[in-house]
KEKE-3310 file (N, C-alpha, C; in steps of 0.2 Angstrom, whole numbers, plus 5000, padded with zeros to 4 digits):
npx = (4990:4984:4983:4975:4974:4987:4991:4981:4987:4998:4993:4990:5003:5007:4999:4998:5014:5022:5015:5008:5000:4982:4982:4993:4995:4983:4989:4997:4992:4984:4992:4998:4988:4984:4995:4990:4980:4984:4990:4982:4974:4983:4992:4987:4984:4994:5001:5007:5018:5024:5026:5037:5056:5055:5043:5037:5045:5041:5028:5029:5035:5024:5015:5025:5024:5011:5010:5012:5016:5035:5037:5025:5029:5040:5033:5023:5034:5041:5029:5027:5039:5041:5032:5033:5047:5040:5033:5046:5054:5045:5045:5038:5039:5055:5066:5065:5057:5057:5068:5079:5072:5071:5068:5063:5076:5073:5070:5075:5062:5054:5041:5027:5020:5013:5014:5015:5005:4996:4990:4983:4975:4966:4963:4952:4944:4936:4918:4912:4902:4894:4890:4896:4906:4915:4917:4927:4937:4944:4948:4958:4967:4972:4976:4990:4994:4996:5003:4999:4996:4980:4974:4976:4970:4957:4953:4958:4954:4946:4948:4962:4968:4974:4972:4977:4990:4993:4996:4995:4988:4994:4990:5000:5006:5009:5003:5012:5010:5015:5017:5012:5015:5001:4998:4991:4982:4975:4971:4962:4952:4950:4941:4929:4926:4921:4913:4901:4900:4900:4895:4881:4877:4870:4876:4882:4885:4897:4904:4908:4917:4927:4935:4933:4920:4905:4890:4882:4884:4895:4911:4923:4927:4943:4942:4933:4938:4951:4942:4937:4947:4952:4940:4943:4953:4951:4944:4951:4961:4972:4983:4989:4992:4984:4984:4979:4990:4999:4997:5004:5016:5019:5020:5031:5039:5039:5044:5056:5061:5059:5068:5068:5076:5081:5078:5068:5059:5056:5051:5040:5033:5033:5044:5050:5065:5078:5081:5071:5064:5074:5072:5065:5078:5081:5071:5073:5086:5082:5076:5085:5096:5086:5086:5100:5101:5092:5094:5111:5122:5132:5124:5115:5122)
npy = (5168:5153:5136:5127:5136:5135:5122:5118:5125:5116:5103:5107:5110:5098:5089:5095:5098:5090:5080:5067:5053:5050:5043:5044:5054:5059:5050:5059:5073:5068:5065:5078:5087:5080:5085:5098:5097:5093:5104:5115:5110:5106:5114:5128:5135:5136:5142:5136:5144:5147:5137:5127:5117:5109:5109:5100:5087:5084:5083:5069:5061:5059:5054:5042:5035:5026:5016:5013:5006:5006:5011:5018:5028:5032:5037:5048:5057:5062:5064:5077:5085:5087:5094:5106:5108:5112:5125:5132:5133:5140:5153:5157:5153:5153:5146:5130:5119:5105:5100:5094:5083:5066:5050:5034:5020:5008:4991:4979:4976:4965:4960:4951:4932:4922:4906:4897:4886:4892:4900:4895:4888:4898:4904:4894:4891:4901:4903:4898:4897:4909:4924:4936:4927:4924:4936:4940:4931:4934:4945:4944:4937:4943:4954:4944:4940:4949:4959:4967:4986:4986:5001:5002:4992:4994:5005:5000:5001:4995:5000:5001:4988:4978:4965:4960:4961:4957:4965:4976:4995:5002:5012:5021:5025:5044:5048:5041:5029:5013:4997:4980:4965:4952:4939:4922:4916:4923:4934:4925:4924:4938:4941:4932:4936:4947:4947:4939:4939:4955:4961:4958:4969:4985:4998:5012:5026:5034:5023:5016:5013:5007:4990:4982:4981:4984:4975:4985:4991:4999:5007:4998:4998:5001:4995:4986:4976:4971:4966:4956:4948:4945:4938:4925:4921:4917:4906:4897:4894:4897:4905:4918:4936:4944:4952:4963:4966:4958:4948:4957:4956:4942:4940:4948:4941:4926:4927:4931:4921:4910:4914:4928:4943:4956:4969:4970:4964:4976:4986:4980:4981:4994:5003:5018:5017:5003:5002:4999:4987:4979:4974:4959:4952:4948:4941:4929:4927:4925:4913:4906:4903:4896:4886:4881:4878:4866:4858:4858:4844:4847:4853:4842:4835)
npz = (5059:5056:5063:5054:5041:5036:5036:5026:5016:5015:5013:4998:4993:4994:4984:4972:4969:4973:4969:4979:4981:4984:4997:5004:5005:5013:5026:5028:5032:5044:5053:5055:5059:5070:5077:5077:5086:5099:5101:5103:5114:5125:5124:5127:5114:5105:5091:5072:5070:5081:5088:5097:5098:5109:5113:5102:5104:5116:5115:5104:5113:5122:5115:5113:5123:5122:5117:5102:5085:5081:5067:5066:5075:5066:5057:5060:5063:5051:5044:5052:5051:5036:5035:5044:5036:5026:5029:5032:5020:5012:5017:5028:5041:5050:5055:5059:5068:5069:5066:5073:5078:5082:5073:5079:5079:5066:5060:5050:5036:5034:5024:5025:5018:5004:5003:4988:4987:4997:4993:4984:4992:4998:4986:4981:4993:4988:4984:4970:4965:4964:4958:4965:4970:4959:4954:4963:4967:4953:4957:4967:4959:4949:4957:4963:4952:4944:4953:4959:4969:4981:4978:4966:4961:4964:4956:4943:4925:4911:4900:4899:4897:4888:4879:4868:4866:4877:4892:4905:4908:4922:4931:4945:4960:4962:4951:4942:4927:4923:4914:4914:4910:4906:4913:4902:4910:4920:4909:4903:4914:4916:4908:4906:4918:4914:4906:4910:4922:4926:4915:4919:4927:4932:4927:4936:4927:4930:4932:4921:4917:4924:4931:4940:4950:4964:4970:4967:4954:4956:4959:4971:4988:4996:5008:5008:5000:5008:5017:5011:5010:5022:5025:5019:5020:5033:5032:5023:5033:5035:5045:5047:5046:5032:5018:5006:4999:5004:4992:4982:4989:4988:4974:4969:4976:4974:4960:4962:4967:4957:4947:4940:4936:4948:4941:4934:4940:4950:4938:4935:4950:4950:4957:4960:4966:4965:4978:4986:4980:4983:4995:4994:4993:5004:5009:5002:5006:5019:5015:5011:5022:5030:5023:5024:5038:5040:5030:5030:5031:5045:5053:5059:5066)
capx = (4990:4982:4986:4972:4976:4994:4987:4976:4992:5003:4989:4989:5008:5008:4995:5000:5018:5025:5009:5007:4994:4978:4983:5001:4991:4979:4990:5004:4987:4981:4998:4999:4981:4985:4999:4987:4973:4988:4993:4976:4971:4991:4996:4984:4983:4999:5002:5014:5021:5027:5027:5045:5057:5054:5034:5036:5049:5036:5024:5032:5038:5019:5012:5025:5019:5004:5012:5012:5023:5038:5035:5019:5032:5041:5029:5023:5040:5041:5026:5029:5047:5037:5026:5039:5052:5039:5033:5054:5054:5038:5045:5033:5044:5065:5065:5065:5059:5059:5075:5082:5068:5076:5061:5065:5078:5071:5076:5074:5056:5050:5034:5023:5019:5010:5017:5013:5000:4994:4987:4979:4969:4964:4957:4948:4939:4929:4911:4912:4893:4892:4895:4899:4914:4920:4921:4933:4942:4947:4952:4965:4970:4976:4983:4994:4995:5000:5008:4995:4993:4974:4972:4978:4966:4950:4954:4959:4950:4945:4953:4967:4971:4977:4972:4980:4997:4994:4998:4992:4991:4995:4992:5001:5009:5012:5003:5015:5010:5018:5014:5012:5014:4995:4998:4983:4977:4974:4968:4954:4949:4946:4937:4925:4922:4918:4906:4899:4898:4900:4889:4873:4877:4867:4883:4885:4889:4905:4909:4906:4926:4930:4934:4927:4912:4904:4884:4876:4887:4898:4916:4924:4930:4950:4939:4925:4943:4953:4936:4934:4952:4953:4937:4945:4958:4949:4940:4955:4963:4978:4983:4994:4986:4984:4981:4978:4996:5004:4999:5008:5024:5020:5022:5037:5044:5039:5046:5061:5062:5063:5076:5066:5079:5077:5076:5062:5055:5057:5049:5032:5030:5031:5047:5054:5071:5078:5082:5064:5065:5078:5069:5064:5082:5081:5068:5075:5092:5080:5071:5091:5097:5082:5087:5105:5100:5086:5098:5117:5124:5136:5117:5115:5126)
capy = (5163:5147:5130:5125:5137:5132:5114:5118:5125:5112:5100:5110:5107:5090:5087:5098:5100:5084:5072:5064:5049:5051:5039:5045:5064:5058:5050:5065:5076:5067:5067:5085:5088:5077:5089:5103:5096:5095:5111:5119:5108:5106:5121:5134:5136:5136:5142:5134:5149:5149:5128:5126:5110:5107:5106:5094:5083:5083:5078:5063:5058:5058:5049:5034:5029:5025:5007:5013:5002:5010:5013:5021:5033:5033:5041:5055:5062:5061:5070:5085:5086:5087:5101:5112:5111:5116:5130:5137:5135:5146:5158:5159:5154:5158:5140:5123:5117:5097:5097:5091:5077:5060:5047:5027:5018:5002:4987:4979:4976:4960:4958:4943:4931:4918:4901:4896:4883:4896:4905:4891:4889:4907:4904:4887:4894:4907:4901:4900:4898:4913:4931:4939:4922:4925:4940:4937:4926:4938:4952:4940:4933:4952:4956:4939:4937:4957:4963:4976:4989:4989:5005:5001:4987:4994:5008:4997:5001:4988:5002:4998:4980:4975:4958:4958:4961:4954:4968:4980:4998:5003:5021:5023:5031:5051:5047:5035:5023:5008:4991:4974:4958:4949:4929:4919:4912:4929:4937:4920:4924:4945:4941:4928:4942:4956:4946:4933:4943:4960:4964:4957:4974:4989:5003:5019:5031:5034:5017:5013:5009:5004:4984:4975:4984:4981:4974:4990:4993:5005:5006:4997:5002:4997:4992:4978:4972:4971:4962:4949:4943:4942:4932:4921:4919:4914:4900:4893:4890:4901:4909:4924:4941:4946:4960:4963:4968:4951:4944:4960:4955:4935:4941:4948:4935:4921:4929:4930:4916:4908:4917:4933:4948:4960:4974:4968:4967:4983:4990:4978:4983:5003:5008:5022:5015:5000:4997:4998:4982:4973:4971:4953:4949:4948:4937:4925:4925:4920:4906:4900:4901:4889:4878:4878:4874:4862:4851:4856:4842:4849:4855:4836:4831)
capz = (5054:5060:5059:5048:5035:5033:5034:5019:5008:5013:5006:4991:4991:4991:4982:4966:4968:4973:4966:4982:4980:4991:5004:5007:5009:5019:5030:5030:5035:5047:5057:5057:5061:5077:5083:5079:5091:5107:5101:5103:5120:5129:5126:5123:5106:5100:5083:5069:5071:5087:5092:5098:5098:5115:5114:5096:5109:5122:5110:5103:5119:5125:5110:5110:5128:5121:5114:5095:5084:5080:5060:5067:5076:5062:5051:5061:5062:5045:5041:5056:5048:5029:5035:5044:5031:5020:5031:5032:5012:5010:5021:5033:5048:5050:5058:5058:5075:5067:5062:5078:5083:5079:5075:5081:5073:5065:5061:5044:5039:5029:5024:5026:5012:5005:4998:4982:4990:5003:4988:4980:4996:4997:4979:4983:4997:4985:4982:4964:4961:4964:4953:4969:4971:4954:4955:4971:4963:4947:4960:4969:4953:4944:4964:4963:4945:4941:4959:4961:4975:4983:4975:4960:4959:4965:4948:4937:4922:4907:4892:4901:4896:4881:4877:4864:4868:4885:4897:4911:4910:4928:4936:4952:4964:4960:4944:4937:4925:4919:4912:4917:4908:4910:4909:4900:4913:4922:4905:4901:4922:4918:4902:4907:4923:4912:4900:4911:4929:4927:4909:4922:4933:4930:4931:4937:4924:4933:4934:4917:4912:4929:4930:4947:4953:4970:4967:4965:4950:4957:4961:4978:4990:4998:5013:5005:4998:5015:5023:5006:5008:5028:5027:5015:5025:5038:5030:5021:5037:5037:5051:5044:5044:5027:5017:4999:4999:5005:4986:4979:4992:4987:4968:4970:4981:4970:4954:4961:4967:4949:4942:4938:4938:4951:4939:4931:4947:4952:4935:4937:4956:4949:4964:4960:4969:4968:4988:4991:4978:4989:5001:4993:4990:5010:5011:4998:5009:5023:5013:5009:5029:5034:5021:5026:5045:5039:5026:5028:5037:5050:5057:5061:5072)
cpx = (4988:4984:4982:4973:4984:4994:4984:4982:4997:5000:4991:4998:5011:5006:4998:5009:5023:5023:5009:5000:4989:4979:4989:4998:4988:4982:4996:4999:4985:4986:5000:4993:4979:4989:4996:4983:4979:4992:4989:4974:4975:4993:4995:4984:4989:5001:5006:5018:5026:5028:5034:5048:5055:5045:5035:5039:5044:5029:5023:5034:5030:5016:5015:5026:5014:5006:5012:5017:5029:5039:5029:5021:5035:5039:5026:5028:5042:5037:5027:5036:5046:5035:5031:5045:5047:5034:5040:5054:5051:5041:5043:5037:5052:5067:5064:5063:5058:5063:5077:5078:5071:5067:5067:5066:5075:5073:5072:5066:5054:5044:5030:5022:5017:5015:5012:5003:4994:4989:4983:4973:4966:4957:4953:4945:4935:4924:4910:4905:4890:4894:4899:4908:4917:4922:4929:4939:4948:4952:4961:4968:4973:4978:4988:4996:5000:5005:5004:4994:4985:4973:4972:4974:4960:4949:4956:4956:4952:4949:4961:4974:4969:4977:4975:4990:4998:5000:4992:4994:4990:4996:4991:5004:5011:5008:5009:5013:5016:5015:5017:5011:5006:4997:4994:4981:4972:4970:4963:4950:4944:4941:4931:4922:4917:4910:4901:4897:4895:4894:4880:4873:4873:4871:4882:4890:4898:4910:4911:4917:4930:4930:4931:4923:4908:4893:4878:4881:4893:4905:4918:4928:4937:4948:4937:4933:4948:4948:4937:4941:4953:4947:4939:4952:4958:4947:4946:4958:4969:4980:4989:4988:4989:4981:4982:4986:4999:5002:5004:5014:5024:5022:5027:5042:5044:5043:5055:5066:5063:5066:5073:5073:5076:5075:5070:5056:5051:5050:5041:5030:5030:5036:5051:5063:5072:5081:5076:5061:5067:5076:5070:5071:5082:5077:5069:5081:5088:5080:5079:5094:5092:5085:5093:5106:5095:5089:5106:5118:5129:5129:5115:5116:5124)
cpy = (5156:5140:5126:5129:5135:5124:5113:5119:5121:5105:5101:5110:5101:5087:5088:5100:5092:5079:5067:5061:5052:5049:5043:5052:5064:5055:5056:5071:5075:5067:5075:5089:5083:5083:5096:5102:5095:5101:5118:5118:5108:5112:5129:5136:5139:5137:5137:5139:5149:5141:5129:5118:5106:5104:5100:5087:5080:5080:5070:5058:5056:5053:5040:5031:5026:5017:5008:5009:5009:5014:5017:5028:5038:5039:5046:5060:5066:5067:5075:5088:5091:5096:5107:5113:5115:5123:5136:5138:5140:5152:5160:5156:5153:5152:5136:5120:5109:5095:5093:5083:5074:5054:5040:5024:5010:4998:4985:4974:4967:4956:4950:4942:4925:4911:4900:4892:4886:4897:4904:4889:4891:4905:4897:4889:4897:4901:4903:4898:4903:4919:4934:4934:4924:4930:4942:4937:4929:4943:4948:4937:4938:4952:4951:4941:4946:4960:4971:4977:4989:4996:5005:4996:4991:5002:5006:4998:4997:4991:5000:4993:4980:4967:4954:4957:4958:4957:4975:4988:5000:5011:5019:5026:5038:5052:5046:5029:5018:5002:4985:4969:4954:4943:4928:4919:4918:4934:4930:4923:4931:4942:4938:4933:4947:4954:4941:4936:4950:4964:4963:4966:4980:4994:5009:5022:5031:5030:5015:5007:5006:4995:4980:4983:4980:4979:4977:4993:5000:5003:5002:5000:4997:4994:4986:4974:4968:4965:4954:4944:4942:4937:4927:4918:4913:4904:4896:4891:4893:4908:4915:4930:4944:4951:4958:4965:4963:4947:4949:4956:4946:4936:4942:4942:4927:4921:4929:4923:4910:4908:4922:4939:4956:4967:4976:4968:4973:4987:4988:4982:4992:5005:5010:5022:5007:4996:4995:4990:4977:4970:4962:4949:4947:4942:4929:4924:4922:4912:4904:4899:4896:4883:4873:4874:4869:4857:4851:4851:4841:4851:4847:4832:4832)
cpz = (5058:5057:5055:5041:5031:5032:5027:5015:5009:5009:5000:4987:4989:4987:4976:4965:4971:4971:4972:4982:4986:4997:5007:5009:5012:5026:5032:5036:5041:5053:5061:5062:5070:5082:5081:5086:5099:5107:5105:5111:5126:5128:5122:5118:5103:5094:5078:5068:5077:5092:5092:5097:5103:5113:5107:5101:5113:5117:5107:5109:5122:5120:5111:5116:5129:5117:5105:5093:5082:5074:5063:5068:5071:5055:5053:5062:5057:5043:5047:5051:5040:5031:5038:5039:5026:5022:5031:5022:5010:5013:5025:5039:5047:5053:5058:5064:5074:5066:5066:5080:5076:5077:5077:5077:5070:5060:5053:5043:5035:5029:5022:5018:5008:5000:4992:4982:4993:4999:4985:4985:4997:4992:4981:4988:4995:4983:4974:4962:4962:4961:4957:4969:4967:4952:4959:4968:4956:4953:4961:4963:4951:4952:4962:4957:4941:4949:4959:4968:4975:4978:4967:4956:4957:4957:4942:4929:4914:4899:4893:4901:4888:4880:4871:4864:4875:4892:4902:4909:4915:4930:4944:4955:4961:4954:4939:4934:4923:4919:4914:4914:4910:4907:4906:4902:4918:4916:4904:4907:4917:4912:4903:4914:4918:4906:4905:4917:4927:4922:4912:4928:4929:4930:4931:4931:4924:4933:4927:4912:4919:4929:4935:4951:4959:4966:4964:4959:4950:4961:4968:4980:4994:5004:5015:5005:5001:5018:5016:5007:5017:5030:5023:5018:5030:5038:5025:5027:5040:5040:5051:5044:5038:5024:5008:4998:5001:4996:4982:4981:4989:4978:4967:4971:4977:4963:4955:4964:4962:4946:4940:4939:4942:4948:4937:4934:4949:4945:4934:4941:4954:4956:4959:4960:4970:4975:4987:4988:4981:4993:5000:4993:4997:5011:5008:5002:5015:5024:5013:5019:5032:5030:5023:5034:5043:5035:5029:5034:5044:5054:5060:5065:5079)
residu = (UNK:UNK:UNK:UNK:UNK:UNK:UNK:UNK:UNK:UNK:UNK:UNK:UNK:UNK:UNK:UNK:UNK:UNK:UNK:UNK:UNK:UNK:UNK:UNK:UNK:UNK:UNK:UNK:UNK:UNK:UNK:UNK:UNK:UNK:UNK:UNK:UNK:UNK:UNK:UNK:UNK:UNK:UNK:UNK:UNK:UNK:UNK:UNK:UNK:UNK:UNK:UNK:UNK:UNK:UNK:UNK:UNK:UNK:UNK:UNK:UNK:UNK:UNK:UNK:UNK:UNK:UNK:UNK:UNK:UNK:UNK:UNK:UNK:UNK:UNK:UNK:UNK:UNK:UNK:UNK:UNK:UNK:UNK:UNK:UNK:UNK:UNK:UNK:UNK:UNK:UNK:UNK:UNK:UNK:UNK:UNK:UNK:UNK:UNK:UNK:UNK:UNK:UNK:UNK:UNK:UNK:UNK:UNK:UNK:UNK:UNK:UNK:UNK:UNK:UNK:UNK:UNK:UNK:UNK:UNK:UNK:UNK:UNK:UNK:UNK:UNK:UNK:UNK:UNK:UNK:UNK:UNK:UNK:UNK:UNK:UNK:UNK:UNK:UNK:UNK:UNK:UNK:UNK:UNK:UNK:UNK:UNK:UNK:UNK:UNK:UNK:UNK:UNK:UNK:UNK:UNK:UNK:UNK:UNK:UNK:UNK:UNK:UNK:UNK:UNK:UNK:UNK:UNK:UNK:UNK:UNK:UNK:UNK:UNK:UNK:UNK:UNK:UNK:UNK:UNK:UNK:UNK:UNK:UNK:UNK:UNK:UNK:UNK:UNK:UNK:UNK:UNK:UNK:UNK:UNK:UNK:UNK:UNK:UNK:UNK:UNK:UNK:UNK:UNK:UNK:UNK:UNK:UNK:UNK:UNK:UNK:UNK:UNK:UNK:UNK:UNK:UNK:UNK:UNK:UNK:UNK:UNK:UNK:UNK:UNK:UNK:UNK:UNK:UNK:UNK:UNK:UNK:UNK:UNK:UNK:UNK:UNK:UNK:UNK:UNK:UNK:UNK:UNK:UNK:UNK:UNK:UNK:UNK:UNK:UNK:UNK:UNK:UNK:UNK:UNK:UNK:UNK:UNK:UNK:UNK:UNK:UNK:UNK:UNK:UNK:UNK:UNK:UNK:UNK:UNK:UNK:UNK:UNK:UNK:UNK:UNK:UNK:UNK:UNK:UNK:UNK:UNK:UNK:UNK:UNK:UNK:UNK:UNK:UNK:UNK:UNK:UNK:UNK:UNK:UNK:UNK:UNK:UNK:UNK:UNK:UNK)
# end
């Protein structure tokens, strides 16, 4: 039994029996497809059959003197651990040789995020004389303005929105939808895209219900999206490395900083769980420990 066919049916587990999104399945594959390739070259072709704790150990142990971060460590354990349980499940080996490996404990995470300002710089950098700007300009405005995932953006499609009742409907993670409140100013933006920009593009069949399309009329990709907001970045001025997912984290963090309730939160952002929500409540205790060293006055003296 080799290790690309067990590779291939625990895809096929993932894929159809958990609903793991693409990304989350291509990085679980691509993990394990690692410790096949030092299975195959370190130690003579090793089965999953027959890999031991020790060689998983020895593995890990050689990988995390390569300077990786530790989430990076993190999530290879994770996925090896994934695949051999679900190798013992299946029946196909009497063993667990991942049970014992530990991955690195870490510490808590809080993700970057943009001020209110920040974000208005961002948008004032786009070249709004052009289709391409204003397209831009829509994307980041539904990322910040809805708390969308990159992928969840560059799929978005236009049956999707309710202009009339003023919401989003949102497929993500597992194939979970849920719906998104769309402000006005966020619904005048898409609307003015879709008749003013996008009705000049010639569209791909395929694309035809999808909402931001790249020049040749066909879908984007999470990459172009990545490159439009780190040169935007650039050219405002702001020295944070950002990602189309610091407006998700700035949606969040703004909302609650308002007065929004965290539940509420929770059910925009699409988490399953609300710790993975908390998080914000973390960075909003930050924003209050700067104020108390930065005003209270026993800081003072």
């Amino acid at each position: 039994m080799t290790w690309d066919e067990k590779i291939k049916d625990f895809e096929n587990f993932l894929r159809f029996e958990r609903n793991f999104s693409e990304n989350t399945l291509d990085a679980y594959l691509r993990d394990v497809r690692k410790l096949r390739d030092y299975s195959e070259f370190e130690l003579e072709n090793t089965g999953p059959l027959e890999i031991t704790y020790e060689n998983i150990q020895e593995y890990i142990f050689q990988l995390s003197k390569q300077k990786f971060s530790e989430r990076s460590q993190a999530r290879w354990i994770s996925s090896i651990k994934a695949f051999f349980k679900y190798l013992l499940d299946d029946e196909v080996r009497a063993d667990n040789p991942a049970t014992l490996i530990e991955g690195p404990k870490l510490g808590l995470y809080l993700p970057d995020t943009l001020s209110f300002d920040d974000v208005n710089r961002i948008i004032k950098a786009i070249d709004l004389s052009s289709d391409l700007g204003r397209r831009n300009q829509c994307m980041i405005e539904v990322l910040y303005g809805c708390g969308l995932r990159v992928s969840e953006l560059i799929d978005l499609k236009i049956s999707n929105i309710n202009f009339k009742e003023s919401y989003l409907k949102v497929d993500g993670k597992g194939d979970k939808s849920r719906f998104v409140p769309l402000a006005n100013y966020t619904a005048h933006l898409i609307k003015d895209y879709i008749n003013e920009v996008r009705s000049k593009y010639k569209i791909n069949k395929k694309c035809e219900d999808i909402l931001f399309l790249n020049s040749r009329g066909s879908a984007m990709s999470r990459v172009i999206v990545f490159i439009i907001i780190k040169e935007l970045t650039e050219k405002a001025g702001i020295n944070k490395k950002i990602s189309p997912h610091t407006f998700r984290h700035s949606f969040a963090t703004h909302l609650l900083q308002n007065g929004a309730d965290l539940r509420y939160i929770q059910e925009m952002l699409g988490h399953s769980s609300i710790t993975t929500t908390e998080i914000y409540t973390h960075l909003k205790n930050e924003e209050l420990r700067d104020v108390i060293l930065n005003f209270h006055p026993r800081n003072k003296v």
